[in-house]
N, C-alpha and C positions, 0 to 999 in steps of 0.2 A: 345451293344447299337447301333441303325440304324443310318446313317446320320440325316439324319431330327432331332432325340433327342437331336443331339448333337449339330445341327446348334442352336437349339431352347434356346439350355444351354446357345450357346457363347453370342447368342444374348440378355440375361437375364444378363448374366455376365457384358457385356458393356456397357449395361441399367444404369447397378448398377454402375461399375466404373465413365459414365457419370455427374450421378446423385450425386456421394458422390465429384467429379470435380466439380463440378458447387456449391456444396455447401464450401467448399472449396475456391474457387473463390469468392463469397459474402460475407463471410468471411471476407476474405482477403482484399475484397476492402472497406469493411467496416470499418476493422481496420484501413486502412491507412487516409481512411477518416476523420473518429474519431482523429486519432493523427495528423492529421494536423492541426484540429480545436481546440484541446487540447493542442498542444506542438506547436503554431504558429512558424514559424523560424524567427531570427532576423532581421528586415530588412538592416541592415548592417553589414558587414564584418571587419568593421577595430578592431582590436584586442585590442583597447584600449577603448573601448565603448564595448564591448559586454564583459560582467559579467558573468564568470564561475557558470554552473547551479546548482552547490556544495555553492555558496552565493548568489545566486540571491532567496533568500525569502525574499519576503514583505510580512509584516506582515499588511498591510494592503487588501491586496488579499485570506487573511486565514479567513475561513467563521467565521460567530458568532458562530453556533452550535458546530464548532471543537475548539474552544477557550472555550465555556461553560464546554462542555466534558471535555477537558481538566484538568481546576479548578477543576473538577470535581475528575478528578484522582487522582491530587495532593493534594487534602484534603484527598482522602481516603488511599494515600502512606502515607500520614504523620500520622495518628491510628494504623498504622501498622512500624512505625518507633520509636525505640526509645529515647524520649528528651533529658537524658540526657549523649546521647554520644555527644562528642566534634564536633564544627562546619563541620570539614571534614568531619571525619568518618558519621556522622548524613549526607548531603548533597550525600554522596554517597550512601545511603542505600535507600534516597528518592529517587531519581533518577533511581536506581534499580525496587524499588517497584511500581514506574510511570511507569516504559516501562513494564513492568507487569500486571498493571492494565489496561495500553492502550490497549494491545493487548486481552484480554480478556475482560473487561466490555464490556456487552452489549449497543448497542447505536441503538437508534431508529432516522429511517430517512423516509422522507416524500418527495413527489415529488412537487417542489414550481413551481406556475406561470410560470418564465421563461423557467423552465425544458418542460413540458409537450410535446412539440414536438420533446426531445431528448430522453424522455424516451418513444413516440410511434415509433422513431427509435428503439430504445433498444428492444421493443417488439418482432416491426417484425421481426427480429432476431431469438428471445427466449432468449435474455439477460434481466437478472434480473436487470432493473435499480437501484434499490433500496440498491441491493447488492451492486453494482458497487458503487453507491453513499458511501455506508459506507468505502469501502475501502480508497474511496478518505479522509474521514473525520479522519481515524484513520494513515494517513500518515501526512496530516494535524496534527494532535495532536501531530505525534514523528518532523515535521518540529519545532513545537513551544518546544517544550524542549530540543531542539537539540541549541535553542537561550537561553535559561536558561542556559543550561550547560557550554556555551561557555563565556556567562557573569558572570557565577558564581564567587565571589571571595574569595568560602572557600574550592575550587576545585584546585588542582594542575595541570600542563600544561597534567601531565602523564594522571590522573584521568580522565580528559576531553578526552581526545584520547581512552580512553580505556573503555566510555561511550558511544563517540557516534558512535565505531567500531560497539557495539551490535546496536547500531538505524538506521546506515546504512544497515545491513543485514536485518533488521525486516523491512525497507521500502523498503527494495531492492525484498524483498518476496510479500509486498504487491504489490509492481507493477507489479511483475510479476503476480501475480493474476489477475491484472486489464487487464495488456495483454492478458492472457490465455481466459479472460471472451469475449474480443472484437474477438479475433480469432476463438469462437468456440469451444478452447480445453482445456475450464476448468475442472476440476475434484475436487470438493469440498469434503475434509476431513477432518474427525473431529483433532482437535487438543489441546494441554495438553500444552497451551504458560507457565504456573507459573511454570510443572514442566520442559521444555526443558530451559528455559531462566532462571531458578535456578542455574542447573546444569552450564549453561554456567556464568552465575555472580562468582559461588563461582571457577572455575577454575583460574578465574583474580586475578593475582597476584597485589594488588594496595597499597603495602609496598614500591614497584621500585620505 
C-alpha cells in the first residue's frame, strides 16, 4: 500500500471517528438537557423539606391516560384471579397479575398540544417520541400500584416488600430504556414479560 492510500485511509478513519464524536456529543447534551427539564432539582437543600424520590409521587401529577390504563389492568388482573381465594392470597395474585399486564398490554399514546415542540426535539434526534411517551406511562401505572400495594390492608408488611421489589426492577428497566432512548443507545428487544415475571412471582417465597 503507497503512502497516499494510506494517508487517504487515516483521513477517512478520522472523518468517521469525528463524526460518530459529534454525534455522541448531541446525544449527550441532549440527554442532560432533557433531564434537567424532566428531573428539575430541588430548589432547596435543607433535608427536612426535600422528600426522598422513593415518596415523593403525587398522584395528582400522574396523567389521566396512565390512571385509565391502569383501571384498565386491574380489571383484567382480576378475570384472571381467582374469587374465591382468601383476602391475602387473592390481593397477592392481583397484584402479580397487574405488574404483568402493565408490562405487556398494549397502550396507545398520542402526541398532545403541549407536547409538540418536544417531540420535534425528539425528532431531530431520531427519538421516537411516542415510544418514549409510553414508557413514561407504564412507569406511571407501576408508580400507582406501587400506592395500592402499600395501602393495602389484606397485605402483609412481608407481601408488600416483596411486591414492590419486582415493581422497582420493572421501573428501574423502564427508565433505563428511557435513558438509553435520550442518549442514543437504545436497542429495542422483543420481550416475553408474563413468562420472565412468572418465573420470578413463583420463586417468592410469601409464606415468610
Amino acid at each position: 500500500m503507497n503512502s497516499i492510500s494510506t494517508l487517504n485511509q487515516n483521513r477517512i478513519f478520522q472523518t468517521q471517528q469525528n463524526t460518530d464524536q459529534q454525534s455522541i456529543d448531541k446525544h449527550s447534551k441532549f440527554a442532560s438537557l432533557m433531564q434537567d427539564v424532566l428531573n428539575p432539582k430541588p430548589t432547596t437543600t435543607d433535608p427536612d423539606h426535600v422528600m426522598p424520590v422513593s415518596l415523593n409521587t403525587n398522584n395528582e401529577e400522574i396523567s389521566e391516560q396512565a390512571k385509565a390504563y391502569y383501571e384498565r389492568a386491574l380489571e383484567n388482573a382480576k378475570n384472571k384471579v381467582d374469587p374465591d381465594l382468601d383476602e391475602r392470597s387473592y390481593a397477592i395474585q392481583l397484584y402479580q397479575e397487574a405488574t404483568i399486564g402493565i408490562m405487556e398490554m398494549p397502550i396507545e399514546v398520542e402526541i398532545e398540544q403541549h407536547e409538540i415542540n418536544e417531540a420535534l426535539l425528539f425528532g431531530s434526534l431520531g427519538i421516537n417520541f411516542l415510544q418514549y411517551k409510553e414508557l413514561g406511562v407504564r412507569i406511571e401505572m407501576l408508580d400507582l400500584m406501587e400506592q395500592d400495594i402499600n395501602n393495602s390492608t389484606d397485605l402483609r408488611a412481608s407481601d408488600k416488600e416483596k411486591l414492590t421489589a419486582v415493581i422497582d426492577d420493572k421501573r428501574s428497566m423502564l427508565e433505563m430504556q428511557r435513558e438509553e432512548m435520550l442518549s442514543g443507545t437504545y436497542i429495542e428487544e422483543e420481550q416475553e414479560h408474563r413468562k420472565s415475571l412468572q418465573k420470578r412471582f413463583d420463586s417468592i417465597d410469601f409464606s415468610k
